[in-house]
C-alpha positions in Angstrom: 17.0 39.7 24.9 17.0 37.6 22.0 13.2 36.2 20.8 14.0 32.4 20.8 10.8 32.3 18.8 12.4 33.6 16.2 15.7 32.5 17.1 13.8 28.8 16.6 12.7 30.0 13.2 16.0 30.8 11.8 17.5 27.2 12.8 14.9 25.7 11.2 15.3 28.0 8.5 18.9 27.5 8.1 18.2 23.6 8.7 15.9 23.4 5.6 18.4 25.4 3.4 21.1 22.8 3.9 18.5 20.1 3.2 17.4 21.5 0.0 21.0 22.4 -1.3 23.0 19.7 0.1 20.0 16.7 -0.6 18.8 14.4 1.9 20.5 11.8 4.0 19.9 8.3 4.0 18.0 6.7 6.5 20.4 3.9 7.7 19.5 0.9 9.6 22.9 -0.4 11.2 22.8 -3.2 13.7 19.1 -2.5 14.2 16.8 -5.8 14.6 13.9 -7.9 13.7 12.1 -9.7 16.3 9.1 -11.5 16.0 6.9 -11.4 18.9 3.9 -13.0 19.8 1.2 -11.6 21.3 -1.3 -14.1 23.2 -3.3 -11.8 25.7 -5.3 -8.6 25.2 -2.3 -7.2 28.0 0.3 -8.3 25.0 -1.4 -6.6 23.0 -1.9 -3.2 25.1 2.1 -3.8 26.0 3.2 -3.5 22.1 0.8 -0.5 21.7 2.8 1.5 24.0 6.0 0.3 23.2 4.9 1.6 19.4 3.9 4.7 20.7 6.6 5.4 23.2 9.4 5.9 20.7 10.3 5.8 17.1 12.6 3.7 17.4 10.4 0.6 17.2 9.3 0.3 13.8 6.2 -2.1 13.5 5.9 -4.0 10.1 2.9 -5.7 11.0 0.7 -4.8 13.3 -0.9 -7.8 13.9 -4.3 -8.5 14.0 -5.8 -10.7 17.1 -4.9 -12.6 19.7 -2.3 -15.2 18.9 -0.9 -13.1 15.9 3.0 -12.8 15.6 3.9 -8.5 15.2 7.3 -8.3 13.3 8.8 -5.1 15.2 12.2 -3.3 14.1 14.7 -2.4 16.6 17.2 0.4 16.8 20.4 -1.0 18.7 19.9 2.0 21.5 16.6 0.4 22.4 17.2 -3.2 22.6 18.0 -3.6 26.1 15.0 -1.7 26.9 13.1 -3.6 25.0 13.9 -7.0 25.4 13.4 -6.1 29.4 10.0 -5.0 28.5 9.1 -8.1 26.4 10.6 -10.4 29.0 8.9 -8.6 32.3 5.4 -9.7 30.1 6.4 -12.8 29.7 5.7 -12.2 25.7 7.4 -14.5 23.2 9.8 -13.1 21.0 12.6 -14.6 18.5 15.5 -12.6 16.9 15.3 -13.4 13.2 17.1 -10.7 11.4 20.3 -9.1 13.3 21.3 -6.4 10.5 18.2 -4.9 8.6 21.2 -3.0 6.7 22.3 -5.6 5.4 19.0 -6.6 3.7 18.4 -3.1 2.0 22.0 -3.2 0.8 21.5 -6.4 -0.7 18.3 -5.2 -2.4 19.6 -1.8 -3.9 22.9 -3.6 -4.9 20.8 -6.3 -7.0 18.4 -3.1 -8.3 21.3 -1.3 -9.4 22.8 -3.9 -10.9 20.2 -5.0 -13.4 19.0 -1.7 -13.9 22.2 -1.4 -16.2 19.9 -3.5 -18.6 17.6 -1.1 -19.0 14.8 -3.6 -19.9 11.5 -3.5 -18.1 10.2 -6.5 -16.3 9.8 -8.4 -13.7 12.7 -9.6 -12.3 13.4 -6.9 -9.9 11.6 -3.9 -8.9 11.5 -0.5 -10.1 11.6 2.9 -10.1 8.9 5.9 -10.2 10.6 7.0 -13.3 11.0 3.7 -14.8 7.6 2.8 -14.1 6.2 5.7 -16.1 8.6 5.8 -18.8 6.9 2.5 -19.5 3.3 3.4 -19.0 4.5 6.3 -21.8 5.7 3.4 -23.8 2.8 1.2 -24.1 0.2 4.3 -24.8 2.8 4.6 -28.3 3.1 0.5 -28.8 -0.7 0.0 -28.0 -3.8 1.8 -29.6 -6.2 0.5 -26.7 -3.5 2.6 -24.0 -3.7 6.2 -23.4 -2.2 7.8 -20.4 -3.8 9.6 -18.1 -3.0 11.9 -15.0 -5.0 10.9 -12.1 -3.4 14.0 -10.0 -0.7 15.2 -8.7 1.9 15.2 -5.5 3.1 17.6 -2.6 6.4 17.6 -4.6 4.5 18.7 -8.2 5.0 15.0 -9.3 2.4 13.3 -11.3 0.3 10.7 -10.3 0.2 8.8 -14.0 -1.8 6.3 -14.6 -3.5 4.6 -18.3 -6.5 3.6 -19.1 -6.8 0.6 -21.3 -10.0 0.0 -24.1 -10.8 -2.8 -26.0 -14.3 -0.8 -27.1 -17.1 2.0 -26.1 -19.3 1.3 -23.6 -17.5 -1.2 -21.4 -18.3 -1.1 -17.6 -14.7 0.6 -16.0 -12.4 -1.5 -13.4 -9.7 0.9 -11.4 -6.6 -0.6 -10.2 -5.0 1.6 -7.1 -1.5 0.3 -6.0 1.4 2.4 -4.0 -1.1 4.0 -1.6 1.5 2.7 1.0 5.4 3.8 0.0 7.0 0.5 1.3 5.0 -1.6 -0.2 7.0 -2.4 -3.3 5.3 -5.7 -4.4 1.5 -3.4 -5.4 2.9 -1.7 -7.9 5.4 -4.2 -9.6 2.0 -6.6 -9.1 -0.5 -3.8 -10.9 2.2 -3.5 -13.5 2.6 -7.7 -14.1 -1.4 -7.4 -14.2 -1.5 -4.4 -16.5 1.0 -6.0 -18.8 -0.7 -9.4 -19.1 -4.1 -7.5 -20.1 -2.4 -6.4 -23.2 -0.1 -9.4 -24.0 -1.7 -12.4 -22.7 -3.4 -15.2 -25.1 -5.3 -16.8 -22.0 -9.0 -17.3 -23.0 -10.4 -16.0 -19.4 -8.1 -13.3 -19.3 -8.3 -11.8 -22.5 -12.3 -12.0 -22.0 -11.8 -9.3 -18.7 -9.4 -7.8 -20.8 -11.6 -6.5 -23.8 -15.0 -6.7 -22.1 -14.1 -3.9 -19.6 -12.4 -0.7 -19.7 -9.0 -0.3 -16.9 -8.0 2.2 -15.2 -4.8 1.0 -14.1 -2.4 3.7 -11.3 0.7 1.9 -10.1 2.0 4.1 -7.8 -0.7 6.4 -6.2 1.7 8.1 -3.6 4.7 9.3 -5.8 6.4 11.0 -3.6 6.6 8.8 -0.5 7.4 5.9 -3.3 10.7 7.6 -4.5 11.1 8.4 -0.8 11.4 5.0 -0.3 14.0 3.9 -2.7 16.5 7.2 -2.2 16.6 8.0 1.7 13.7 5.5 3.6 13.3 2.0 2.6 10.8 1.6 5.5 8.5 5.0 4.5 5.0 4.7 4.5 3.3 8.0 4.2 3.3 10.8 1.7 6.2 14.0 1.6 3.6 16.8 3.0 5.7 19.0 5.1 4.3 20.0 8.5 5.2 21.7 11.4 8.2 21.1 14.0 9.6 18.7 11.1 7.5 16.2 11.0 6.9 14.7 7.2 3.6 13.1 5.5 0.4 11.4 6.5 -1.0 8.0 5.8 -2.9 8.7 2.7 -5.3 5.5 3.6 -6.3 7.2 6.6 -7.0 10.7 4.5 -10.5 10.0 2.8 -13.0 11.9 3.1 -15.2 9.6 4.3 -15.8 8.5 8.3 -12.4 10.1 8.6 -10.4 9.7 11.7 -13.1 7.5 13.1 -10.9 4.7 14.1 -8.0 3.4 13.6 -5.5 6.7 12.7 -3.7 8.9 15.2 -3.6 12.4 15.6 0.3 12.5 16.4 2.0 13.9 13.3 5.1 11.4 12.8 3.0 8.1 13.1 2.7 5.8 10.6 -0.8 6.3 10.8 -1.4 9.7 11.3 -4.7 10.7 9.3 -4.0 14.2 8.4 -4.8 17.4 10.1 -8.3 16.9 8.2 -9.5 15.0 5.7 -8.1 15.4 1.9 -5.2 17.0 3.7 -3.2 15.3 0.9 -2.6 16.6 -2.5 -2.4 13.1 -3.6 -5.4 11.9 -1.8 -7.5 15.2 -3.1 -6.7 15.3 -6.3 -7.0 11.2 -6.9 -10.5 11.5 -5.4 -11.1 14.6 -8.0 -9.7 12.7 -10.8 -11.8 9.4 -9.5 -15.5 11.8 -8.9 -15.1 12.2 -12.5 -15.3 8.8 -13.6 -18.7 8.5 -11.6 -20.7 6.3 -13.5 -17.9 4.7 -15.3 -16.2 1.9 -13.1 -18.1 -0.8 -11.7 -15.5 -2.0 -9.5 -11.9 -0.6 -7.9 -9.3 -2.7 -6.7 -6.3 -1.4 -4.1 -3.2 -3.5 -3.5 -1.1 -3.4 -0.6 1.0 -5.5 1.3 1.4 -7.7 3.4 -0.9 -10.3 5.1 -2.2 -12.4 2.6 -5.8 -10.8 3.0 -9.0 -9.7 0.8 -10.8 -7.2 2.5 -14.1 -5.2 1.8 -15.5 -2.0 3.1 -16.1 -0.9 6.0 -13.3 -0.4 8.4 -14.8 2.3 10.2 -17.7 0.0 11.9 -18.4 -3.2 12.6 -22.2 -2.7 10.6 -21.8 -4.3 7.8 -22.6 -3.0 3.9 -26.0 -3.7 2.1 -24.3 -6.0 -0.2 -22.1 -7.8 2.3 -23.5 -11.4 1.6 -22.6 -10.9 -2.1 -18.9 -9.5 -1.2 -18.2 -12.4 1.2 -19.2 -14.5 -1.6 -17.3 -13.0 -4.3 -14.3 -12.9 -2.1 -13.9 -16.8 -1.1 -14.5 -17.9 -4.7 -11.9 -14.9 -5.3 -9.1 -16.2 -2.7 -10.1 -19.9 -3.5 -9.1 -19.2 -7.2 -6.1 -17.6 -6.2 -5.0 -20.4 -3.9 -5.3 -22.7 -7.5 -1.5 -22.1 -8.7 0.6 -21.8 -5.6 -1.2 -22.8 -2.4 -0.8 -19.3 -1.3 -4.0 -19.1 1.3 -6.2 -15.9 1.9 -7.9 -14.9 4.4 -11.0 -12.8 3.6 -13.7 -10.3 5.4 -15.0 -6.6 6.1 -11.8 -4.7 7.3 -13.1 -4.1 10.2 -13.7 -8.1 11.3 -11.3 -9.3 9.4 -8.3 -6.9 10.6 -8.6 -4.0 12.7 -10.8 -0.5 12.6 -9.5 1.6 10.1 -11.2 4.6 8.8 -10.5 7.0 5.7 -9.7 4.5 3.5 -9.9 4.8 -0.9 -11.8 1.8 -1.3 -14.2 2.7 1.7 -14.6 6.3 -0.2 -15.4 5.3 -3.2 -17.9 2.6 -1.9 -19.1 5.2 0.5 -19.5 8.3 -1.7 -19.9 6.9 -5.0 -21.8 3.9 -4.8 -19.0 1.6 -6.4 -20.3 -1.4 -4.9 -17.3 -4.1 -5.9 -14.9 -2.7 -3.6 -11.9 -4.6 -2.7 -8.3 -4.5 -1.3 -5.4 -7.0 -1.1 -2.9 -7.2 0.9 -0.5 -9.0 -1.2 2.3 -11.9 -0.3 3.9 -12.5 2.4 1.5 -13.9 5.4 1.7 -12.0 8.2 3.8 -14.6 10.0 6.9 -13.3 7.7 9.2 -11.0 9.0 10.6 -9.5 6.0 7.3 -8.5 4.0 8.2 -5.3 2.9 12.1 -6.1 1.8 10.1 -9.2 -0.4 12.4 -10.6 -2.5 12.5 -10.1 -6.0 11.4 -13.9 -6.9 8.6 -13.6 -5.4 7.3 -10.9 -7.7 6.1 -13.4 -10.6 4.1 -15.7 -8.7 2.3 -13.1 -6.4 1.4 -11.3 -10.2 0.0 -15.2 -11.4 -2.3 -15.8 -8.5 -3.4 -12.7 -8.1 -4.3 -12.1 -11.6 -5.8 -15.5 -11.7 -7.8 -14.4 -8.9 -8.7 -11.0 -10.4 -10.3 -13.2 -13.6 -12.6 -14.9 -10.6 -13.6 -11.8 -8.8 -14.9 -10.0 -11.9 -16.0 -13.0 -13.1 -18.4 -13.7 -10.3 -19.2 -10.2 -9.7 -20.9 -10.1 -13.4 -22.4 -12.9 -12.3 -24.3 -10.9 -9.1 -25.5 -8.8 -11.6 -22.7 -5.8 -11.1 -22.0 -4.8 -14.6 -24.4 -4.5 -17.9 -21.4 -6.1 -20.3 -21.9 -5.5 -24.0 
């Protein structure tokens, strides 16, 4: 009698072979949906849960954050007639706004393609992993105050490349963090707008934050899950770590080493946010923390940008307690999101993550505030509002102004947080 042990072994053998030789397929999203649904009782609420857990084909681009919150939930065509049923039996409000999600990720790697024939770097249109570092590489030889710097390394040996940027010695240190999230294109193109306005700009406030503190600027923290999203998954979140029964990645903002798995993660493999069989799981996540332990001491402040939701958050998102220094980070954040309101009108919601959102645990920004004492600790979640329903796919003119406010609302936050007291500046 045949083992079907290892009869199951040699499929998935086989299976893996073919994937490696033949490359990867691309995830396609034909005829599936966009609804917006609201969600106006705690039962809504409980409803959407399951529906998210019941099946991967709902894929939740927002989760939505209290009562009254609108969830913008993708729809394979297979399950629409289950779940329309479901939505309408719960008398929950939905709208169709997007009939071909496709057709939207078509449009954007058609346009990508297109002025990527130019060659120049900017920000126009998003970019590449490759294209991102070939022009960190380039300012470290146009700009003596640049020098790249490796701030770890990926499941799939990539590196995770980042620069430092130094006026003079002795400046307190500032570290940018974007790309935690794959999908979330807008961080790094917004990290690389700030990065490239530190060196270029002739604005009085920004060129004071520019030379009075040392940055450590990463654009893209989760390489692999980053070009995962451009070549095969528009909609990937997590990293490439390959796990058992061939299920892919965790959420690397649910893998720190700090109050991990606490709340807010799952312990199922393929969700979105799975946390890892245990903390650090991650290459990226453990070697980012090594790289980070070692500026102990250095940086003052660190920064993460995600998207979407239009919020500034603050540790903790494990508990509801809230930090020693919360007074002067609830502070700090409402001049912060008042400043960046200035250009645009673009409004910001701010709190601890756990008020402000939802409990999440084994977070960066919560580590490093956690375990190293960084006490400015923030994290935006970039443009669009969470009533949008294409945040992710953002389009490409969008990427500009979201750089502008934010950077005028960088210039406020370490602006104010000198103020407190938080850095000895030369």
């Amino acid at each position: 009698m045949v083992d079907l042990r290892v009869t199951s072994v040699i499929i998935l053998l086989i299976v893996l072979y073919f994937s490696a030789t033949f490359g990867k397929e691309i995830a396609r999203y034909d005829n599936y949906r966009i609804y917006q649904v609201l969600a106006e009782t705690k039962l809504h609420f409980r409803v959407l849960k399951e529906l998210g857990d019941s099946s991967d084909s709902f894929i939740f681009l927002d989760s939505g954050h209290k009562i009254g919150d609108n969830f913008s939930i993708v729809v394979a065509p297979h399950k629409l007639a289950d779940f329309i049923e479901t939505l309408e039996h719960y008398n929950i409000s939905h709208r169709l706004v997007q009939h071909n999600v496709q057709q939207l990720i078509d449009e954007e790697r058609n346009r990508i393609e297109t002025k990527r024939a130019s060659g120049a770097f900017g920000w126009s249109d998003y970019h590449t992993l490759d294209e991102i570092n070939a022009w960190l590489d380039k300012l470290a030889l146009e700009y003596d105050q640049v020098e790249v710097v490796e701030g770890g390394r990926s499941y799939e040996k990539r590196t995770i490349k980042g620069v430092k940027v130094s006026y003079k010695d002795g400046n307190p240190g500032i570290f940018l963090e974007g790309g935690m999230h794959a999908r979330e294109w807008i961080a790094p193109a917004t990290v690389t707008y700030i990065l490239n306005q530190l060196l270029t700009s002739n604005d009085t406030n920004v060129r004071k934050i520019a030379e009075n503190y040392d940055w450590y600027v990463f654009p893209s923290v989760n390489p692999d899950g980053y070009v995962y999203s451009h070549k095969v998954n528009r909609f990937w979140r997590k990293t490439r770590t390959r796990y058992f029964g061939g299920c892919y990645g965790a959420d690397p903002n649910r893998n720190w080493d700090f109050h991990w798995r606490e709340k807010g993660t799952d312990n199922r493999c393929y969700s979105d946010t799975y946390g890892g069989p245990k903390a650090f799981s991650e290459l990226e996540t453990k070697t980012l923390s090594e790289y980070i332990r070692s500026l102990e001491g250095k940086i003052q402040t660190y920064i993460a940008f995600h998207s979407y939701s239009q919020l500034l958050l603050f540790p903790y998102g494990h508990t509801s307690a809230h930090t020693e220094n919360h007074d002067d980070l609830n502070y700090i954040a409402n001049a912060t999101v008042t400043a960046l309101a200035q250009r645009y009108g673009t409004e910001y919601t701010y709190g601890n993550v756990y008020e402000a959102i939802y409990p999440a645990s084994g977070s960066s920004f919560d580590w490093v505030y956690g375990t190293l004492g960084v006490k400015i600790a923030y994290t935006y979640e970039l443009r669009p509002s969470s009533d949008s329903w294409n945040g992710f796919v953002l389009p490409p003119s969008e990427i500009v102004p979201t750089g502008e406010e934010t950077l005028d609302s960088l210039v406020t936050l370490v602006g104010e947080s000198a103020k407190k007291g938080y850095y000895d500046i030369n």
